[in-house]
CHARMM-style PDB file with segment names, atoms N, HN, CA, C and O in Angstrom:
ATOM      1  N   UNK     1       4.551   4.042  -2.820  1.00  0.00      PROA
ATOM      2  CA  UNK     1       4.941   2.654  -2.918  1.00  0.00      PROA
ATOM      3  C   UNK     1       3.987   1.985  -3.903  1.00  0.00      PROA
ATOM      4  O   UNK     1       2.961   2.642  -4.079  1.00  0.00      PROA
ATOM      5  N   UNK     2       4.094   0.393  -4.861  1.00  0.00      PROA
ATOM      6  HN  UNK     2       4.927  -0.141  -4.717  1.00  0.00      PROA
ATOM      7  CA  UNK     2       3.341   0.092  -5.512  1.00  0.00      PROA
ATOM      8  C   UNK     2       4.126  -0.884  -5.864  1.00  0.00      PROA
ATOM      9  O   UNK     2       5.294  -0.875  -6.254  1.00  0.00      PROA
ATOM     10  N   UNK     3       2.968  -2.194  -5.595  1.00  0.00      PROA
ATOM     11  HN  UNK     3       2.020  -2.201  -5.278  1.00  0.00      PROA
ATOM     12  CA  UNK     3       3.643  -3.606  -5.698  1.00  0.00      PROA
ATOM     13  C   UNK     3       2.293  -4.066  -6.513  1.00  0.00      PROA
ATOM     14  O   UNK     3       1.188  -3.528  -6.567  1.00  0.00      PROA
ATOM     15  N   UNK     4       2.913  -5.545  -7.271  1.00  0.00      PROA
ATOM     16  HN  UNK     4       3.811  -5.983  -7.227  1.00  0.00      PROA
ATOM     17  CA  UNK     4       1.743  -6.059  -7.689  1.00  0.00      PROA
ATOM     18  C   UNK     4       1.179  -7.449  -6.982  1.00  0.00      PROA
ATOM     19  O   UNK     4       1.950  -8.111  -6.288  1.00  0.00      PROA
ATOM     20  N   UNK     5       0.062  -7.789  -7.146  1.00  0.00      PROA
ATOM     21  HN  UNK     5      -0.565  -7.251  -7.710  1.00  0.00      PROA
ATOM     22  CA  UNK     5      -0.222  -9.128  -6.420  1.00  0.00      PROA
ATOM     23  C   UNK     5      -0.858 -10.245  -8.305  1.00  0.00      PROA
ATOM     24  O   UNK     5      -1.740 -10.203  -9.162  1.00  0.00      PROA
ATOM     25  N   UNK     6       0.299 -10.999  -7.952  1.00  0.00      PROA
ATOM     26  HN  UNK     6       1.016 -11.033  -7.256  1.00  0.00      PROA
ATOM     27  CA  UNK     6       0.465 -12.263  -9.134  1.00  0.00      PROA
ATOM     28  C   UNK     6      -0.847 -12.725  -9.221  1.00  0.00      PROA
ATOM     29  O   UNK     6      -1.316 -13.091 -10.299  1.00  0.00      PROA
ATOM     30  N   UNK     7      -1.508 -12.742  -8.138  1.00  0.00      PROA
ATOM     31  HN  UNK     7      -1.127 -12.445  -7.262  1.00  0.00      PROA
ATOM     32  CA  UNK     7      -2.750 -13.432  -8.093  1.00  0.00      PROA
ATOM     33  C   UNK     7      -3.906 -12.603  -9.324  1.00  0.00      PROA
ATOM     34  O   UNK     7      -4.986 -13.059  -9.700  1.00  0.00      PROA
ATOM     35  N   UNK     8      -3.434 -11.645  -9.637  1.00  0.00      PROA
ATOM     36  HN  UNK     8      -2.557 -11.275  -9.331  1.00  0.00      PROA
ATOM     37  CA  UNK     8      -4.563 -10.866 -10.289  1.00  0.00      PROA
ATOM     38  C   UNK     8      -5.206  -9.923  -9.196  1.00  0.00      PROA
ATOM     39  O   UNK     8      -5.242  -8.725  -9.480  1.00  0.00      PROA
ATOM     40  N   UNK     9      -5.704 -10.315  -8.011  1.00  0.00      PROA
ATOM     41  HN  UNK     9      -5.675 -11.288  -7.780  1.00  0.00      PROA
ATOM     42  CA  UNK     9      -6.744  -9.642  -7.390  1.00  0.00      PROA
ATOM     43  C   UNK     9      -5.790  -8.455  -6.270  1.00  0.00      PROA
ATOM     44  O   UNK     9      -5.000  -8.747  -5.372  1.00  0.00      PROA
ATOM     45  N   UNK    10      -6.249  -7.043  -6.764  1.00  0.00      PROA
ATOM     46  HN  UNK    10      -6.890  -6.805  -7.493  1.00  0.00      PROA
ATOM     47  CA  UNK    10      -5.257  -6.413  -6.468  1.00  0.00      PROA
ATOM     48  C   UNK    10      -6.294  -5.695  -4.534  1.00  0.00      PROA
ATOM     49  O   UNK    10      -6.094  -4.603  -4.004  1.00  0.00      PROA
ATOM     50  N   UNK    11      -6.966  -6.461  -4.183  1.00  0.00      PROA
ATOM     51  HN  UNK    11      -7.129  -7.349  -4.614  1.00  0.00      PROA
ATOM     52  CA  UNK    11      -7.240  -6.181  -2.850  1.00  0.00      PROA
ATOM     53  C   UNK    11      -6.275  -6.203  -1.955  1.00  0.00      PROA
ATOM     54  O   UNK    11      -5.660  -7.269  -1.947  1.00  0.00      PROA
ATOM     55  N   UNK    12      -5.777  -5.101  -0.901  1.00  0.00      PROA
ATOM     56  HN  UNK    12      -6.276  -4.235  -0.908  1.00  0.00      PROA
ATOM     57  CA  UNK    12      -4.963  -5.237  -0.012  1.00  0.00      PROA
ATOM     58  C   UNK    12      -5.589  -6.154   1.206  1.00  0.00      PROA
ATOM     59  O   UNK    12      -6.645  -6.256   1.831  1.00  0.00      PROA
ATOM     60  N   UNK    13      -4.326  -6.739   1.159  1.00  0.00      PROA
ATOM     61  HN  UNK    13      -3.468  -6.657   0.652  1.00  0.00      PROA
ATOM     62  CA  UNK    13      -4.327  -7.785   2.344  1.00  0.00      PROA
ATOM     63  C   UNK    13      -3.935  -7.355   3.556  1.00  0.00      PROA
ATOM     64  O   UNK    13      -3.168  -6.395   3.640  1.00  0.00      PROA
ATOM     65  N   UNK    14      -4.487  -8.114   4.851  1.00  0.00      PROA
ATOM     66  HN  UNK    14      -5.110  -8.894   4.782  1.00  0.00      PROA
ATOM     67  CA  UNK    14      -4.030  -7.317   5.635  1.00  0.00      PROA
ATOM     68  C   UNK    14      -2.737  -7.082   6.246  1.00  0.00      PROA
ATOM     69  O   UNK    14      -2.434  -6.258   7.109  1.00  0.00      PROA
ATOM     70  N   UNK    15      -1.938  -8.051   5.579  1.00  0.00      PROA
ATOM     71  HN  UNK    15      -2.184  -8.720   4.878  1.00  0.00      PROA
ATOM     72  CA  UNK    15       0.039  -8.050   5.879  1.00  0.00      PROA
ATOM     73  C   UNK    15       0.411  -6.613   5.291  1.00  0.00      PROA
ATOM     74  O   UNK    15       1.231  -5.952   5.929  1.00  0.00      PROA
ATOM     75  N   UNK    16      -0.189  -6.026   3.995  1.00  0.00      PROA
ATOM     76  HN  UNK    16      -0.854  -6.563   3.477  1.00  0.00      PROA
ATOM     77  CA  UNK    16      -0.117  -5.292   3.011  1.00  0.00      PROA
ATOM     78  C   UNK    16      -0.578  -4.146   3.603  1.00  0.00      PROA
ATOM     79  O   UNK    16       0.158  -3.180   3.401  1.00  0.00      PROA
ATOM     80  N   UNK    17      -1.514  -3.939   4.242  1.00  0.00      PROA
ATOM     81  HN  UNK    17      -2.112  -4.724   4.406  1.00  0.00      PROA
ATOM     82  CA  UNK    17      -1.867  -2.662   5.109  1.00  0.00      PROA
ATOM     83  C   UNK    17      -0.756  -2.610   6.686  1.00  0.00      PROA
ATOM     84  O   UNK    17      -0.222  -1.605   7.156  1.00  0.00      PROA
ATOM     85  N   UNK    18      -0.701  -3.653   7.071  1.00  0.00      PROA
ATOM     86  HN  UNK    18      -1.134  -4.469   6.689  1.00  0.00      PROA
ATOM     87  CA  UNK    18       0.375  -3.540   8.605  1.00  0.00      PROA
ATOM     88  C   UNK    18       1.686  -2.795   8.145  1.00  0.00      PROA
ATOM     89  O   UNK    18       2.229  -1.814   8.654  1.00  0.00      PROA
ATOM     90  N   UNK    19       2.160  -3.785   6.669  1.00  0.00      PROA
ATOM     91  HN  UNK    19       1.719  -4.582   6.256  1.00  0.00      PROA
ATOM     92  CA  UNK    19       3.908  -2.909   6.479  1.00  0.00      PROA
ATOM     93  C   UNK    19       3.910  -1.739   6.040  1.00  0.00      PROA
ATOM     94  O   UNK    19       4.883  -0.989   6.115  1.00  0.00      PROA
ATOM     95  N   UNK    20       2.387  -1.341   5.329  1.00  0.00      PROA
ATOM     96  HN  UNK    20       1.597  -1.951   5.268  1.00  0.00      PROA
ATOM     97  CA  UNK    20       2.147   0.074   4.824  1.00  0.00      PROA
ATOM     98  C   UNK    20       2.641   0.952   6.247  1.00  0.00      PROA
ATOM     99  O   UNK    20       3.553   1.769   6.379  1.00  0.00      PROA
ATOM    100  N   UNK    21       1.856   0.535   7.028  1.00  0.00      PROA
ATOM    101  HN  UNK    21       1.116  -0.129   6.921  1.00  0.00      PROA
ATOM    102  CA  UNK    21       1.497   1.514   8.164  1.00  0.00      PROA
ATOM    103  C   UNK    21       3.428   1.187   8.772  1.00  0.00      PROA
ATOM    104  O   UNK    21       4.071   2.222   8.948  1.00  0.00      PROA
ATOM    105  N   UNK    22       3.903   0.335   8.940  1.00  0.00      PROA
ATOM    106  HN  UNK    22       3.381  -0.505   8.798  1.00  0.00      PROA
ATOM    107  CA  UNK    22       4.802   0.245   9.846  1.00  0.00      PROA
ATOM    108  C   UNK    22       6.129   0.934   8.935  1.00  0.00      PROA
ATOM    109  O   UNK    22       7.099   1.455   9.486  1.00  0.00      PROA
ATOM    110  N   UNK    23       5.957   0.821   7.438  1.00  0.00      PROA
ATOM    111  HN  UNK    23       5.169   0.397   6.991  1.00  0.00      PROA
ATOM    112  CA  UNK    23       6.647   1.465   6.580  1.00  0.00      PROA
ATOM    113  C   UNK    23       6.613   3.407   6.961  1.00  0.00      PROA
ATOM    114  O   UNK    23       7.611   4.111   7.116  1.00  0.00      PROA
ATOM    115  N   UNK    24       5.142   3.864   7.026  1.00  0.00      PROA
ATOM    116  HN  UNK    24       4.331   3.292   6.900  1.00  0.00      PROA
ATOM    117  CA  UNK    24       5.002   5.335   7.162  1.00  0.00      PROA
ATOM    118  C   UNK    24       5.638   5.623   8.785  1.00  0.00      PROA
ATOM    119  O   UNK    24       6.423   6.487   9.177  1.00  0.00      PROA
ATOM    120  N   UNK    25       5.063   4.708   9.389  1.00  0.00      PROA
ATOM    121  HN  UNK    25       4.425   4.007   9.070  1.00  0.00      PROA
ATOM    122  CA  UNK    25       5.876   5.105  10.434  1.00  0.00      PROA
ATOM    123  C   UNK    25       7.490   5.332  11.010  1.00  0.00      PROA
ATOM    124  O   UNK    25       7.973   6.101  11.840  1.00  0.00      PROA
ATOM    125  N   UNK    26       8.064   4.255  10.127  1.00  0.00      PROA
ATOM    126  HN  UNK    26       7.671   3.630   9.453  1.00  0.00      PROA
ATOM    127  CA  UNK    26       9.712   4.757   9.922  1.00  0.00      PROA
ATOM    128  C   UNK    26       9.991   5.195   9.034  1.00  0.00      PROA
ATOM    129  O   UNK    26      11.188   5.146   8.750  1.00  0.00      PROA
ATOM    130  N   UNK    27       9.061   5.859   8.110  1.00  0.00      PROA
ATOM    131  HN  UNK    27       8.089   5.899   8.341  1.00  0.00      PROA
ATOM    132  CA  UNK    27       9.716   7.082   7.429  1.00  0.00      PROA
ATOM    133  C   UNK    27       9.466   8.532   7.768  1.00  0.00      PROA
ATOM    134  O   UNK    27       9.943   9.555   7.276  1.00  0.00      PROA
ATOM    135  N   UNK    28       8.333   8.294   9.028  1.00  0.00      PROA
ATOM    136  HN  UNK    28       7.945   7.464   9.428  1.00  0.00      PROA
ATOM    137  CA  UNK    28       8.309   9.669   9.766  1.00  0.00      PROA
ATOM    138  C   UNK    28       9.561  10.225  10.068  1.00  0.00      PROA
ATOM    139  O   UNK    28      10.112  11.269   9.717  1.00  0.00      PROA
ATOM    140  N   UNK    29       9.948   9.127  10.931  1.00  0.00      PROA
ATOM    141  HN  UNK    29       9.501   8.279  11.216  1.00  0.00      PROA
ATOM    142  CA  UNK    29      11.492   9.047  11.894  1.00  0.00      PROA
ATOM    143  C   UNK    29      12.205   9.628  10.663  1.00  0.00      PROA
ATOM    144  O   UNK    29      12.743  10.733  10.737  1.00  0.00      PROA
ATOM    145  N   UNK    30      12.213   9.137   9.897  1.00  0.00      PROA
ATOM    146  HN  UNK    30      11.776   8.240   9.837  1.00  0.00      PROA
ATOM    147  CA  UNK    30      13.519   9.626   8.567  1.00  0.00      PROA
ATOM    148  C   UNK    30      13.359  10.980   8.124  1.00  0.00      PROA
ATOM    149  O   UNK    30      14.324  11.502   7.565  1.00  0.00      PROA
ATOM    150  N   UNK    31      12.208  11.695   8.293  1.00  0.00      PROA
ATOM    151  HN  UNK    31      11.424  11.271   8.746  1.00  0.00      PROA
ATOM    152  CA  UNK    31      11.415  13.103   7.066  1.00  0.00      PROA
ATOM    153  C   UNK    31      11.289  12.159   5.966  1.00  0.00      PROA
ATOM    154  O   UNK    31      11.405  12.765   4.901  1.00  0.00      PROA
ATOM    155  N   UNK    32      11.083  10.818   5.794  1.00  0.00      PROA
ATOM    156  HN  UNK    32      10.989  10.326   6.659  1.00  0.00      PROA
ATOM    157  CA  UNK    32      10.327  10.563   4.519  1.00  0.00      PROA
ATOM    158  C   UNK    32       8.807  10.709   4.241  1.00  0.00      PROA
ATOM    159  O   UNK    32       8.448  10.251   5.326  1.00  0.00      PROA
ATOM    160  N   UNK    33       7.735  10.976   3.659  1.00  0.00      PROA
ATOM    161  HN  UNK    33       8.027  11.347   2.778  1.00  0.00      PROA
ATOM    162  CA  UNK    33       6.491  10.803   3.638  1.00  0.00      PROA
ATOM    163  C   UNK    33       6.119   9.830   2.594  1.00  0.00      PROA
ATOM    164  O   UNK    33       6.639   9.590   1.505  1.00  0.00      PROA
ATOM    165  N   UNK    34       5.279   9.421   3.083  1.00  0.00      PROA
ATOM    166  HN  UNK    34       4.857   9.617   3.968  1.00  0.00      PROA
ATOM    167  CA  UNK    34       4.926   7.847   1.864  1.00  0.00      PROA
ATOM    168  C   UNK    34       3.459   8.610   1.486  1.00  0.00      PROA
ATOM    169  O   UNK    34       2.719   8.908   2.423  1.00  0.00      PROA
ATOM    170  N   UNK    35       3.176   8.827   0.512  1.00  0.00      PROA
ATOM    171  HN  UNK    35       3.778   8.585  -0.249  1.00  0.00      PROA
ATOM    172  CA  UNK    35       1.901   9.726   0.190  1.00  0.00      PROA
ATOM    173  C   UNK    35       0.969   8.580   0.088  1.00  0.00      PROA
ATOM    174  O   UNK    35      -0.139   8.711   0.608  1.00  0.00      PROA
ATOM    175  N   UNK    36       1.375   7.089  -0.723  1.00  0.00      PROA
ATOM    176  HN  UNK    36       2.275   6.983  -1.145  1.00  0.00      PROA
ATOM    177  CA  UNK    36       0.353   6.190  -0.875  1.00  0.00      PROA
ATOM    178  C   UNK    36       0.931   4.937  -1.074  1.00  0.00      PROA
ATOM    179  O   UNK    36       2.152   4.812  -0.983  1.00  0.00      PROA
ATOM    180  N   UNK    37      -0.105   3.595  -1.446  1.00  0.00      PROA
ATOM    181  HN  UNK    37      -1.097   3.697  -1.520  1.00  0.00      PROA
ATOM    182  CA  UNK    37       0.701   2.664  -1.585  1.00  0.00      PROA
ATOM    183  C   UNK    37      -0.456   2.188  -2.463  1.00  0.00      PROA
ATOM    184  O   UNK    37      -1.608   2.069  -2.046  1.00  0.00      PROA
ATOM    185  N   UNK    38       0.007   1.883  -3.919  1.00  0.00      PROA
ATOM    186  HN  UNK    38       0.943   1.980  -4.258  1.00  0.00      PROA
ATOM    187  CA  UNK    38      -0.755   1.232  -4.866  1.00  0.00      PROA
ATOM    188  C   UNK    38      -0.527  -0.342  -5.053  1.00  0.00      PROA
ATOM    189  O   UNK    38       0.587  -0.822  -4.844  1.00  0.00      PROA
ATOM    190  N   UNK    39      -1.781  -1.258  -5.514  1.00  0.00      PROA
ATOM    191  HN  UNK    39      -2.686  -0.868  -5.683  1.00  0.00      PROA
ATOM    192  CA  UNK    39      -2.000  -2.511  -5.785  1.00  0.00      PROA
ATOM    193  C   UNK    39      -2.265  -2.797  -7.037  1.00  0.00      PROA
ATOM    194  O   UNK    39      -3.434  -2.675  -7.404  1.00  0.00      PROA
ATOM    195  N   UNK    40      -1.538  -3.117  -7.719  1.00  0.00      PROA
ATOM    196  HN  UNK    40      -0.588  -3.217  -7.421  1.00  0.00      PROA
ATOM    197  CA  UNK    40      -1.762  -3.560  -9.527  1.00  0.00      PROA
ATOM    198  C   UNK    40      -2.440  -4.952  -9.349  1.00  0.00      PROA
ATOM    199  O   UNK    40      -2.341  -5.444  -8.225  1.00  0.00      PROA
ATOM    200  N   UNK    41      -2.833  -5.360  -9.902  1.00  0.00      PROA
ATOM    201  HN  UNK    41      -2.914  -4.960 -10.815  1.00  0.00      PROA
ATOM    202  CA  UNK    41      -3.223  -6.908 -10.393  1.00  0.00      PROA
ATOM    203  C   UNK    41      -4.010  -6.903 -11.423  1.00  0.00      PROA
ATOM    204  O   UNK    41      -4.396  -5.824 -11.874  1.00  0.00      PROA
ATOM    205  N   UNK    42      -4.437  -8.229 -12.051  1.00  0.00      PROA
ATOM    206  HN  UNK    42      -4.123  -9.105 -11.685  1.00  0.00      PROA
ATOM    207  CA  UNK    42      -4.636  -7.925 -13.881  1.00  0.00      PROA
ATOM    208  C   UNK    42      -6.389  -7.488 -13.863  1.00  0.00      PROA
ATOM    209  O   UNK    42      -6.892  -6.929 -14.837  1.00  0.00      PROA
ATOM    210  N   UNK    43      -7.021  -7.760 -12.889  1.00  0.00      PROA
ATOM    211  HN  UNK    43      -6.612  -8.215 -12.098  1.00  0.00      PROA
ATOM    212  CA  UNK    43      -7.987  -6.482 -12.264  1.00  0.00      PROA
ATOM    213  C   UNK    43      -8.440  -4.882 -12.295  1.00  0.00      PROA
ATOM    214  O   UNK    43      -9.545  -4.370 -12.120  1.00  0.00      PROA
ATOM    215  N   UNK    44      -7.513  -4.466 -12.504  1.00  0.00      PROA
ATOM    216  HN  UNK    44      -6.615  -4.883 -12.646  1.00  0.00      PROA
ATOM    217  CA  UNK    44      -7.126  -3.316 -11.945  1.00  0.00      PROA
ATOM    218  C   UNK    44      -6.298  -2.870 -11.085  1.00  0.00      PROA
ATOM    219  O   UNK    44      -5.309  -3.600 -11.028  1.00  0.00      PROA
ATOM    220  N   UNK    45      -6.237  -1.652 -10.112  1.00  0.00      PROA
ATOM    221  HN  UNK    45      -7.040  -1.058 -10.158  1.00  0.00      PROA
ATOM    222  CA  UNK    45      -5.347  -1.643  -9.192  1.00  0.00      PROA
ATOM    223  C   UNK    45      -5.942  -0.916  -7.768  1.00  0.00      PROA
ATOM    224  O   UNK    45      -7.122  -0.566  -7.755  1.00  0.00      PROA
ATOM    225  N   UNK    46      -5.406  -0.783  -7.024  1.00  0.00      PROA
ATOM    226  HN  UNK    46      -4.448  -1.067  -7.035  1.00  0.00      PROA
ATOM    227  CA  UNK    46      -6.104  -0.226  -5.278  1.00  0.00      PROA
ATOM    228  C   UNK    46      -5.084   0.338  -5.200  1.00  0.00      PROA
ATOM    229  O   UNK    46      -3.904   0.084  -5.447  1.00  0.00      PROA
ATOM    230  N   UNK    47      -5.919   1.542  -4.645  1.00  0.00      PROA
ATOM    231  HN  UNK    47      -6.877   1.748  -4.445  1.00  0.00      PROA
ATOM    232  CA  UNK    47      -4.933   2.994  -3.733  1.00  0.00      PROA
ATOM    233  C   UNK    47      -4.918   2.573  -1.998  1.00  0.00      PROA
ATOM    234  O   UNK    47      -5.949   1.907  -1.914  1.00  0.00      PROA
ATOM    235  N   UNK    48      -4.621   2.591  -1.322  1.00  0.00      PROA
ATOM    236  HN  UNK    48      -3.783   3.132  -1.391  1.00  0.00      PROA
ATOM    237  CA  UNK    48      -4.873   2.442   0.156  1.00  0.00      PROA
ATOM    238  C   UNK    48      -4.786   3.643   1.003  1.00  0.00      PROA
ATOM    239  O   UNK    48      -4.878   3.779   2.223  1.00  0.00      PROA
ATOM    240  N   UNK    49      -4.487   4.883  -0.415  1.00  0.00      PROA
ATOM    241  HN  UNK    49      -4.412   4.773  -1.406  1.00  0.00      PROA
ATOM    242  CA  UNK    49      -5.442   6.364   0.401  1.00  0.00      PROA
ATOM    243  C   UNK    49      -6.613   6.203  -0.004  1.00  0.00      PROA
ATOM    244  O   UNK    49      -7.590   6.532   0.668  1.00  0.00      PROA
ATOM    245  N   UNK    50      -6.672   5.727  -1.046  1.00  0.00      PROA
ATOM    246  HN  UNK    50      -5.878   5.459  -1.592  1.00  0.00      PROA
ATOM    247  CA  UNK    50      -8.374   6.282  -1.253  1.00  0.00      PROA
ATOM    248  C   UNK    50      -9.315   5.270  -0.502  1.00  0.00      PROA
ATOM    249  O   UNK    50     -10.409   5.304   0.060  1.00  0.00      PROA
ATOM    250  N   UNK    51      -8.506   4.516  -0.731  1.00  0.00      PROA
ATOM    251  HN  UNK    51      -7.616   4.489  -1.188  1.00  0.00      PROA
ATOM    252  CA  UNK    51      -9.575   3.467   0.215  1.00  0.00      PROA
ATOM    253  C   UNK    51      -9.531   3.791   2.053  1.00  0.00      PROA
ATOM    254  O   UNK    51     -10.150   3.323   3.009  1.00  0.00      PROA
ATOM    255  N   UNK    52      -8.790   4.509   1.943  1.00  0.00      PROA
ATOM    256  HN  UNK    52      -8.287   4.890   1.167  1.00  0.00      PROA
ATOM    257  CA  UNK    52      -8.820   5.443   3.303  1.00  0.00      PROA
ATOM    258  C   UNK    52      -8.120   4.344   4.758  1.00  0.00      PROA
ATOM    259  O   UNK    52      -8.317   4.333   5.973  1.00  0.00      PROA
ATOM    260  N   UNK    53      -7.333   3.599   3.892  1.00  0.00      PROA
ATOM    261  HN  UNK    53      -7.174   3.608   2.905  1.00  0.00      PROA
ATOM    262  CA  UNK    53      -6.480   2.226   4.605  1.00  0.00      PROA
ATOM    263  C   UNK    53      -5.215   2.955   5.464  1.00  0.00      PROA
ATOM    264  O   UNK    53      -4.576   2.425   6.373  1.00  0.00      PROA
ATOM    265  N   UNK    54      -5.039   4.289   4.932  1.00  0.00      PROA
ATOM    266  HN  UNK    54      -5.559   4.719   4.194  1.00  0.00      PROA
ATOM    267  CA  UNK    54      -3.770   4.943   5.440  1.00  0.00      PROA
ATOM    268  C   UNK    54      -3.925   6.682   5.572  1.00  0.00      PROA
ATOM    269  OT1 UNK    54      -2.976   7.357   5.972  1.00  0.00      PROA
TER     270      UNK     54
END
């Protein structure tokens, strides 16, 4: 997954970590796997595996 935040500051928020998690969890149910979920902003960007969020 990989959304951007307008704001520039590509820190996950914590709404942004809950739908991550509530996202992997109904794609268990499906056989989907969500490997990661990236954050663009004019910053740079955030992994929320590596940041070990998921």
């Amino acid at each position: 997954m990989i959304h951007n935040h307008p704001s520039g500051d590509p820190s996950p928020s914590r709404a942004d970590i809950d739908i991550t998690r509530a996202i992997i969890d109904a794609g268990k149910r499906l056989g989907i796997a969500v490997h990661d979920h990236i954050i663009v902003g004019t910053s740079g960007h955030v992994s929320l595996r590596a940041k070990g969020l998921i």
